[in-house]
C-alpha positions in Angstrom: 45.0 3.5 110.8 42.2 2.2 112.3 38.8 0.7 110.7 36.0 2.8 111.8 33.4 1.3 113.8 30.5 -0.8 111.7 27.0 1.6 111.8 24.2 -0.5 114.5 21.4 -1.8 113.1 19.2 1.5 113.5 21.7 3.1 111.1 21.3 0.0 108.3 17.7 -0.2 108.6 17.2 4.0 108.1 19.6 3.7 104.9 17.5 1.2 103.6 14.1 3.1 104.2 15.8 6.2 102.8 16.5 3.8 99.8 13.3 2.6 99.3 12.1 6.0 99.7 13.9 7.2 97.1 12.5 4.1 94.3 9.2 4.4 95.5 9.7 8.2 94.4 10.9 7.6 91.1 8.7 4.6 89.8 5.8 7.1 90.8 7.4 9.5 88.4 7.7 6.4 86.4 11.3 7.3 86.0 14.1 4.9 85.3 17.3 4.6 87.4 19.1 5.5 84.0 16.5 8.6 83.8 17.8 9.8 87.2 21.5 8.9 86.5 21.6 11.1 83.1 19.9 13.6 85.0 21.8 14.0 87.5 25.5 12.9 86.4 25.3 10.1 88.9 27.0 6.7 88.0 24.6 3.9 87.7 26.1 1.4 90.1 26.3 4.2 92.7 22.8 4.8 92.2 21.6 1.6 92.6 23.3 0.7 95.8 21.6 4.1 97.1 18.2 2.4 96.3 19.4 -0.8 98.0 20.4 0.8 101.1 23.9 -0.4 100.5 25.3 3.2 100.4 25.2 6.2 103.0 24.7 9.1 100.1 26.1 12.5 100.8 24.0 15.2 101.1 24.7 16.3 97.7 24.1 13.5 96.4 20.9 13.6 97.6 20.1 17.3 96.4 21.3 15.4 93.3 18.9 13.2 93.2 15.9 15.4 94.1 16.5 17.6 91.4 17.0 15.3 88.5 13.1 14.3 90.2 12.5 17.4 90.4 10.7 16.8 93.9 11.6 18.7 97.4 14.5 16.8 99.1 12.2 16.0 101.8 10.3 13.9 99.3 13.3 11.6 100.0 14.2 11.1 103.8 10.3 11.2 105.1 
């Protein structure tokens, strides 16, 4: 089977805005990544390569995340 193709850089650079987005959010809640994680049931390393842009999150995971911040999922992807 073939690999799929590599995202271009617009792709890398929007995942890691989306990322930083998302720690700006929770150190404004002053919220730890372990905070979120028990909050909402996602594992730690996961979590942290989210924030790091090293991860394309599924949208669930993102509803995931905005409720354990309790902040509109739109909070996350401005």
């Amino acid at each position: 089977m073939p690999r799929p193709p590599a995202p271009d850089e617009r792709v890398i650079a929007r995942r890691r805005q989306v990322g930083e987005q998302i720690r700006r959010v929770r150190e404004h809640l002053n919220l730890t990544q372990p905070d979120v994680c028990g909050r909402s049931g996602i594992d730690i390393a996961t979590y942290s390569r989210i924030e790091q842009g090293h991860s394309s999150p599924l949208l669930d995971t993102l509803i995931r995340i905005a409720n354990a911040m309790d902040v509109p999922l739109t909070e996350l992807v401005r």
